[in-house]
C-alpha positions in Angstrom: -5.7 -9.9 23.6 -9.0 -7.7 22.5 -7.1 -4.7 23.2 -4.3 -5.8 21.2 -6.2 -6.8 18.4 -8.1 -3.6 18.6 -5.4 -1.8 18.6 -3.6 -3.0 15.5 -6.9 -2.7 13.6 -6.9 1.0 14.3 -3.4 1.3 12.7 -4.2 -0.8 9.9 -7.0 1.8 9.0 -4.8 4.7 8.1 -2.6 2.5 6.1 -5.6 1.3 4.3 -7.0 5.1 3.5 -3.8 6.0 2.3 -3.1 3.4 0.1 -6.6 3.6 -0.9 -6.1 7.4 -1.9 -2.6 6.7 -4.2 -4.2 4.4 -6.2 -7.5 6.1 -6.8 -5.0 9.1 -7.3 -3.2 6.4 -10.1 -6.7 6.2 -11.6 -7.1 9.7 -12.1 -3.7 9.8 -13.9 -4.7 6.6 -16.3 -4.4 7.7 -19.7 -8.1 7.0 -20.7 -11.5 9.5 -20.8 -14.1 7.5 -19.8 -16.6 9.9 -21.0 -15.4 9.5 -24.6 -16.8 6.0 -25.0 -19.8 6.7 -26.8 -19.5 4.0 -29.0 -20.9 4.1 -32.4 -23.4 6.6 -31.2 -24.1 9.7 -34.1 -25.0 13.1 -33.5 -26.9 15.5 -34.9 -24.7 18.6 -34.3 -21.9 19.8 -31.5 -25.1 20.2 -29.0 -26.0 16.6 -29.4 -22.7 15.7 -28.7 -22.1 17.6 -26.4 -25.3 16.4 -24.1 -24.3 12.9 -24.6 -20.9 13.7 -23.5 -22.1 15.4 -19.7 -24.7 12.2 -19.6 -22.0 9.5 -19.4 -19.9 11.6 -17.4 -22.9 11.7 -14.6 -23.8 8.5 -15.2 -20.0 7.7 -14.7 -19.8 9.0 -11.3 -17.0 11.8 -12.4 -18.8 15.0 -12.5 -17.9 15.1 -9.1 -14.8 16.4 -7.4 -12.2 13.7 -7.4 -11.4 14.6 -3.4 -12.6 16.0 -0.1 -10.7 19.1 -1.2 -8.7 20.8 -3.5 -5.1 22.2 -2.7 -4.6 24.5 -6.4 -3.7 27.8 -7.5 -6.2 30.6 -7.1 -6.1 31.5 -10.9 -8.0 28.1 -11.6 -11.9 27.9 -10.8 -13.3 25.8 -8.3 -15.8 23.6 -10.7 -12.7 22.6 -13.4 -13.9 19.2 -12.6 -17.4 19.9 -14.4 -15.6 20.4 -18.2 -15.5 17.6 -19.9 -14.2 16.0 -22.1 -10.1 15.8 -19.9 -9.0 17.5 -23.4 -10.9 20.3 -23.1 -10.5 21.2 -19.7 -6.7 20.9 -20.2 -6.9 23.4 -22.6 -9.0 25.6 -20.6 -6.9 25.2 -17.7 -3.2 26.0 -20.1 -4.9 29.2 -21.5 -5.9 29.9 -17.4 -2.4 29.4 -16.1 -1.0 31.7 -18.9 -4.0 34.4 -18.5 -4.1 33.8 -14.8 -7.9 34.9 -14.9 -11.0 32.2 -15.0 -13.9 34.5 -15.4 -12.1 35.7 -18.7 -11.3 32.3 -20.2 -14.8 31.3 -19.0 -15.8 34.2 -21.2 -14.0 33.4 -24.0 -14.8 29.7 -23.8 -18.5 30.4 -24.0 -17.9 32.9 -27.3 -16.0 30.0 -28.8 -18.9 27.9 -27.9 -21.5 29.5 -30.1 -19.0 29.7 -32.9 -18.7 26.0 -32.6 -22.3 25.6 -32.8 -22.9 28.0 -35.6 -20.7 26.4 -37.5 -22.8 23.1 -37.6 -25.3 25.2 -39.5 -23.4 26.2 -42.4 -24.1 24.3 -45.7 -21.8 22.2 -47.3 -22.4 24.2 -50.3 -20.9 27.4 -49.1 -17.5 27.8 -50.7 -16.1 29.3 -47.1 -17.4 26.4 -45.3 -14.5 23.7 -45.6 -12.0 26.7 -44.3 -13.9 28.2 -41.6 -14.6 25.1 -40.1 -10.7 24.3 -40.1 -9.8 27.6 -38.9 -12.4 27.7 -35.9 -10.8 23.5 -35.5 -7.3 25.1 -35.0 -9.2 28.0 -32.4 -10.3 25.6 -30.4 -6.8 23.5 -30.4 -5.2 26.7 -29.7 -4.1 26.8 -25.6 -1.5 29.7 -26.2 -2.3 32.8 -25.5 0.5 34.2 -27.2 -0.7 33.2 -30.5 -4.6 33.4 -29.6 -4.9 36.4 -31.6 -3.6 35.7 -34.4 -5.6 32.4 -34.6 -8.9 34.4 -33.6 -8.5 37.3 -35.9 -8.2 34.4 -38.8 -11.7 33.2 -37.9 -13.4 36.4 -37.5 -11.6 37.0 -41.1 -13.7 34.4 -42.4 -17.0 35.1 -40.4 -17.5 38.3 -41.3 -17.6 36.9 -45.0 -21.2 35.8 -43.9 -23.7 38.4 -44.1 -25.2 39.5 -40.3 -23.3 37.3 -38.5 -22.1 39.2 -35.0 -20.1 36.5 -34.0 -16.7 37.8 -34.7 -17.6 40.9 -32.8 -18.2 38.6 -29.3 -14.9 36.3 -29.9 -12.8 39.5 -31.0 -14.2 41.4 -27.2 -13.4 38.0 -25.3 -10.1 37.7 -26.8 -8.9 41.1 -26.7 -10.3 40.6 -22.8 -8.5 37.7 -21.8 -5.1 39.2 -23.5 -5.7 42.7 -22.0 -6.9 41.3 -18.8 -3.8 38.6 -17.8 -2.3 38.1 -14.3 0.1 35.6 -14.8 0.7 36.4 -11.0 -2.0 34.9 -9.7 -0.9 31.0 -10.5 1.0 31.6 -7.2 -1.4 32.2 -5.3 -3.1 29.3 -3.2 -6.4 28.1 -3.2 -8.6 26.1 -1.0 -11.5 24.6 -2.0 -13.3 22.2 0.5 -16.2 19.7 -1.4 -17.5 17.6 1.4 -17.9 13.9 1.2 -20.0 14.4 -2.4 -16.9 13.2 -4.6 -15.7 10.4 -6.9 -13.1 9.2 -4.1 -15.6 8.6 -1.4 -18.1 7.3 -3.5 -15.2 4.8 -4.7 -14.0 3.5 -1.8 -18.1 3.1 -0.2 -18.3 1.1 -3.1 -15.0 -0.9 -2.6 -16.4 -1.5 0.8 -19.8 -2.7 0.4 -18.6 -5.0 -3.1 -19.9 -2.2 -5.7 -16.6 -2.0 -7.6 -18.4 -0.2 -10.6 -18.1 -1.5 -14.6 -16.2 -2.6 -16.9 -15.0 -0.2 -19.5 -14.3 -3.2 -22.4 -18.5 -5.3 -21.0 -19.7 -2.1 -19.3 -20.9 -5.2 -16.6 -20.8 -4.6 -12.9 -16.8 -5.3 -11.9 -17.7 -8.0 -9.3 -19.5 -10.3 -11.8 -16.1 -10.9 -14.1 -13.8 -10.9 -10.8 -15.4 -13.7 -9.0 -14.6 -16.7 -11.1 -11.3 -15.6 -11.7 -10.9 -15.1 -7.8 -12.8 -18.2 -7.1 -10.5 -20.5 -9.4 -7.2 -18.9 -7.8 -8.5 -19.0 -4.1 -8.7 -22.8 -4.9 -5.1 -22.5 -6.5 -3.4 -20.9 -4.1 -4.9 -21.9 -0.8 -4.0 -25.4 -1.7 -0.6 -24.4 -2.6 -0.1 -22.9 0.5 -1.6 -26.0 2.5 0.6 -28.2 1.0 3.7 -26.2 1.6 3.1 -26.0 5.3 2.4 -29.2 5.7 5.5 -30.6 3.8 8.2 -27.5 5.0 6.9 -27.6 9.0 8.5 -30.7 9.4 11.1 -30.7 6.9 12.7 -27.5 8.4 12.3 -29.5 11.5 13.7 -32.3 11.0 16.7 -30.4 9.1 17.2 -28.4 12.6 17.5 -32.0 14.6 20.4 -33.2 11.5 22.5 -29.6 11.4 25.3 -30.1 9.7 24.6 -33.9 8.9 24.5 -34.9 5.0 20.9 -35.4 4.9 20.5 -31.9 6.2 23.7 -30.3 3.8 21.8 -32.0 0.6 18.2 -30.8 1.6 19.3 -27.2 2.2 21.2 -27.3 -1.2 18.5 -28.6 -3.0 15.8 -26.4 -1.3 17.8 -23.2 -2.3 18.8 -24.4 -5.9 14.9 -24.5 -5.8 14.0 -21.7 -4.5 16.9 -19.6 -6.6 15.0 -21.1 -10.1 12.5 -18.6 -11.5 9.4 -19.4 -11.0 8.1 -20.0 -14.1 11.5 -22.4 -15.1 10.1 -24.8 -12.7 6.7 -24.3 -14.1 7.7 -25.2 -18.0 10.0 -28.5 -16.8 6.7 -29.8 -14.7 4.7 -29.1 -18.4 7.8 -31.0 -20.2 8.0 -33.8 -17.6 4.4 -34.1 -16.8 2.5 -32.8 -19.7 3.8 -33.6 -23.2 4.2 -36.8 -24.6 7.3 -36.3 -26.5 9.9 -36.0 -23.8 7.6 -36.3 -20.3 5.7 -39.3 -18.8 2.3 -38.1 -20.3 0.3 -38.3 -17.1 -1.9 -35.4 -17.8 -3.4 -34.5 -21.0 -2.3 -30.9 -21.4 -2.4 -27.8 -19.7 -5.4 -25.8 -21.6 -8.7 -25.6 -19.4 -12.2 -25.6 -21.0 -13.8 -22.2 -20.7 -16.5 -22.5 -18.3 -18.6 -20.0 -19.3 -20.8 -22.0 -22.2 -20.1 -25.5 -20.7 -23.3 -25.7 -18.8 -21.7 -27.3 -15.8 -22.2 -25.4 -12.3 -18.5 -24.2 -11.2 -18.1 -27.2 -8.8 -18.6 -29.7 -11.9 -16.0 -27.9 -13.9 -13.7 -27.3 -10.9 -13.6 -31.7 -10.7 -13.9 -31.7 -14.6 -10.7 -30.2 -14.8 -9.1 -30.9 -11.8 -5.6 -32.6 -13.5 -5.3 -29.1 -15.1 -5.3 -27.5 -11.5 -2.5 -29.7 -10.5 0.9 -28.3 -12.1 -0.1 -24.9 -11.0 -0.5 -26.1 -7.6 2.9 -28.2 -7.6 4.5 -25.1 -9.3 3.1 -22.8 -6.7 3.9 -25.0 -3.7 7.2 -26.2 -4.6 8.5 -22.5 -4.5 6.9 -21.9 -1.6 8.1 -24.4 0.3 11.6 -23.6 -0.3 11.5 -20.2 1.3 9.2 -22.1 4.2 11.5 -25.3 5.2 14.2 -23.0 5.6 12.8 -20.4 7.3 11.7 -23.1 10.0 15.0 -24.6 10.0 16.7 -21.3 11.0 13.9 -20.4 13.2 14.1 -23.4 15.2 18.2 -23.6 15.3 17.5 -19.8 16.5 15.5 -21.0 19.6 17.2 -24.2 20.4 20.4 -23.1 21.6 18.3 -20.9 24.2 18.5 -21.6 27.9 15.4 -22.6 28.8 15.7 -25.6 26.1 19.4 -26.3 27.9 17.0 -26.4 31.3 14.6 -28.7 29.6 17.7 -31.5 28.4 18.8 -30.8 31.8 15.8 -32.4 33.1 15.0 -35.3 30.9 13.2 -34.0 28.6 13.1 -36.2 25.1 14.5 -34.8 21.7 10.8 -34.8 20.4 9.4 -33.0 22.7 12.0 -30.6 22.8 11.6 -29.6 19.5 8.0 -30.1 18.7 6.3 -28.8 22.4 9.3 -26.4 23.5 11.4 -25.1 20.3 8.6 -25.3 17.6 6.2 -22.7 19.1 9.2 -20.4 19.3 10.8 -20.6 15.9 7.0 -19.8 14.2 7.7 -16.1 13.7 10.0 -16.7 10.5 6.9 -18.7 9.4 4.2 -16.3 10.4 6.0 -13.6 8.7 6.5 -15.6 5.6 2.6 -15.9 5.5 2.0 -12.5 5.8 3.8 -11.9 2.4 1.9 -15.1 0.8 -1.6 -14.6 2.0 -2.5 -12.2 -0.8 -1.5 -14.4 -3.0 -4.8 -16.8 -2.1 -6.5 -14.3 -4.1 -4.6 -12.0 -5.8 -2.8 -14.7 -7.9 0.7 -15.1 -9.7 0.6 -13.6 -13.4 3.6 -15.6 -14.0 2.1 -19.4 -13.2 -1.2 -18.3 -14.5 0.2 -17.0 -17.6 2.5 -20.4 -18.0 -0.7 -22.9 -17.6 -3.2 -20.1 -19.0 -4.9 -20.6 -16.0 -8.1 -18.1 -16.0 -7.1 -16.7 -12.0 -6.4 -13.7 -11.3 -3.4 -13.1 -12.6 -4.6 -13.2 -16.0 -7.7 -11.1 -15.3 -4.5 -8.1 -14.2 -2.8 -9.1 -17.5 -6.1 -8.5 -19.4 -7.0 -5.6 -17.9 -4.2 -3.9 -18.8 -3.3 -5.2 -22.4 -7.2 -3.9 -23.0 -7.0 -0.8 -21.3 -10.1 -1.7 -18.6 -8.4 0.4 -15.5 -11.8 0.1 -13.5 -11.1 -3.5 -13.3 -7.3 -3.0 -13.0 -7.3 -0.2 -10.3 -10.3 -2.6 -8.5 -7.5 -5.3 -8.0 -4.7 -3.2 -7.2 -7.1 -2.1 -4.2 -8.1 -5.5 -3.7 -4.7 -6.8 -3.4 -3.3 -4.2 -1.1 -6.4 -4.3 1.3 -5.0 -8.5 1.6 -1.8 -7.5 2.2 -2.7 -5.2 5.1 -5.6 -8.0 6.0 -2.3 -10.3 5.4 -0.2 -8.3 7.8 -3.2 -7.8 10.5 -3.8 -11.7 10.6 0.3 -12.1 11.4 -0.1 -9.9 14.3 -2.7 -11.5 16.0 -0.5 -14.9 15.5 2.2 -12.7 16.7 0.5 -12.4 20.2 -0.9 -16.2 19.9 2.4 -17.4 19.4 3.8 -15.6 22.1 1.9 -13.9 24.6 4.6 -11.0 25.5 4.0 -9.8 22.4 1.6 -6.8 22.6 1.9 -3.3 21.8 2.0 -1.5 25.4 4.2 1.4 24.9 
């Protein structure tokens, strides 16, 4: 059995590093540049800015490479991942696939550069002022090399209005560089570049691993601190959701087996897949109408909205009992649909088994109805179940957006919805990795049951 175990472990791993990498990859491609929240922060000139700009992206964690390596073209550099802000270095990176040559758009950049800051010296009271600064504004937008000249020429037009300014003379060499200089060829070209363990991803998923998820972009707070109410309060959801549907469907699929075709089993199975057909969240709003409003329902809890526990000045097990009747339409919601799929799952499972010889053998020797089903057939219909909670055990802490949305409940579910209304992908991308680790972890616990259910399950060959 320890060799079993061990061995689904080690294939769980690679499924867990490679999900791991497509959805730190999906972080990378979130529409968002961290290093652009600055705030209300002012600054004294481009310089200023600038500084303050490299600071949050080291404090950040991403003036790193985002890999182990780098599969690219050899007419990009090595270090793109050090030019920040994402805007810029797309720019930089258009202009290199065009002019297929870094050290010249490096050149060029760094001639823009001082441009850029001696434009932040020019008084408002120069007439030129206003259209310089628009002109070198349009430069610096500029990530066609086609047109770069005309662009450039327009600002070094306007420079040289300034008395002993050599400026123009640097931007109108780098330019007339980069054009003369192009190799469009060499974007086809590979590249390898290898960085080492040193990058955001590693760093990421250490972090994932030893419960550093990083912070917030909307509280700039550690990711952890906002996740674990909301996972506390749907772990205490869900698990008892799921407790109660075993406990109910076990039996019911049972006993549905020992009546096949009977009436009492005919109306059970139609009623368990009309419910289990009904969305979700229809079951949901008629427990709310018949349970929870005192026009048309019985009344027998006083809403669905839960006091924010944060600012109560109860500990979490006080509010947890405080607001316990809110915690039971959810959980009715949650285990009615669940034990749907369940009961019929073990009423196939067990009519599978119980036309088998060895249960023939066992009538054939005396053996009673109950035992038959409960010591002999039962332990061999459980895979239909076992599977079944392979799919559901995430859900003990990943949540359901639609029940928790229905009852406002503030699970996990919610805390996903949030994230991404507001735009907080650390917190987002942390639960997408936090659910798919429980669904492997899901999937790992199944096997093991697997081989407890029936020992001639193991992975030999």
């Amino acid at each position: 059995m320890l060799s079993y175990f061990i061995r689904r472990i080690l294939l769980a791993l690679p499924t867990l590093f490679i999900t791991s990498a497509v959805i730190f990859g999906l972080s990378k491609c979130a529409p968002h540049d961290p290093v652009l929240d600055l705030g209300d922060a002012t600054f004294r000139d481009f310089r200023d800015q600038e500084r303050a700009v490299y600071t949050r992206a080291k404090n950040a964690g991403i003036d790193k490479p985002a890999f182990y390596f780098a599969l690219t073209t050899a007419a990009f550099p090595d270090t793109a991942y050090r030019i920040f802000p994402h805007g810029r270095r797309d720019r930089l990176l258009d202009l290199c696939a065009q002019a297929g040559h870094w050290p010249l758009v490096d050149r060029y950049e760094q001639a823009l550069r001082k441009i850029r800051l001696f434009t932040d010296k020019i008084p408002d009271s120069l007439t030129q002022a206003a259209s310089i600064r628009l002109a070198v504004a349009d430069l610096i937008a500029c990530d066609r090399l086609d047109v770069l000249g005309e662009k450039s020429d327009t600002v070094c037009a306007l420079l040289r209005t300034l008395p002993a300014n050599p400026l123009p003379d640097v931007l109108q060499v780098a330019v007339s560089q980069l054009i003369a200089g192009a190799d469009p060829g060499r974007m086809y070209r590979p590249a390898f570049y290898w960085y080492g363990i040193d990058n955001q991803y590693h760093k990421w998923l250490t972090g994932f691993l030893t419960g550093d998820l990083g912070l917030s972009r909307l509280t700039n707070k550690p990711i952890w601190d906002s996740l674990l109410f909301a996972m506390a309060s749907t772990m205490i959801v869900n698990s008892l959701a799921l407790l109660i549907a075993y406990l109910l469907a076990v039996p019911m699929g049972v006993a549905m087996a020992r009546r096949r075709a009977r009436s009492a089993d005919k109306i059970t199975r139609g009623l368990l897949l009309f419910l289990y057909a009904m969305p979700i969240f229809w079951v949901g709003s008629l427990l709310i109408l018949f349970f929870a409003t005192p026009d048309f329902g019985l009344y027998l809890i006083g809403g669905i909205s839960l006091e924010f526990w944060q600012g109560s000045g109860l500990s979490y097990g006080e509010w947890c009992l405080h607001n316990f009747d809110k915690f039971i339409l959810p959980i009715m919601t949650l285990s009615l649909h669940a034990l749907a799929l369940l009961a019929l799952q073990m009423r196939g499972g067990v009519l599978e088994v119980i036309g088998q010889d060895f249960i023939r053998t066992a009538r054939a020797k005396g053996v009673g109805e109950q035992a038959i089903y409960w010591r002999h057939a039962f332990r061999n219909a459980l895979f239909p179940i076992i599977s079944v909670f392979a799919s559901l055990f995430p859900t003990i802490f990943a949540g359901s957006l639609v029940v928790e949305f229905l009852f406002q409940f503030p699970g996990m579910g919610m805390k996903t919805q949030e994230a991404f209304m507001k735009g907080d992908y650390p917190v987002l991308f942390a639960i997408m990795m936090f659910a798919a680790t429980l669904t492997i972890i899901g999937n790992l616990i199944a096997d093991v049951m697997y081989g407890l259910a029936d020992p001639r399950v193991r992975f030999t060959k």
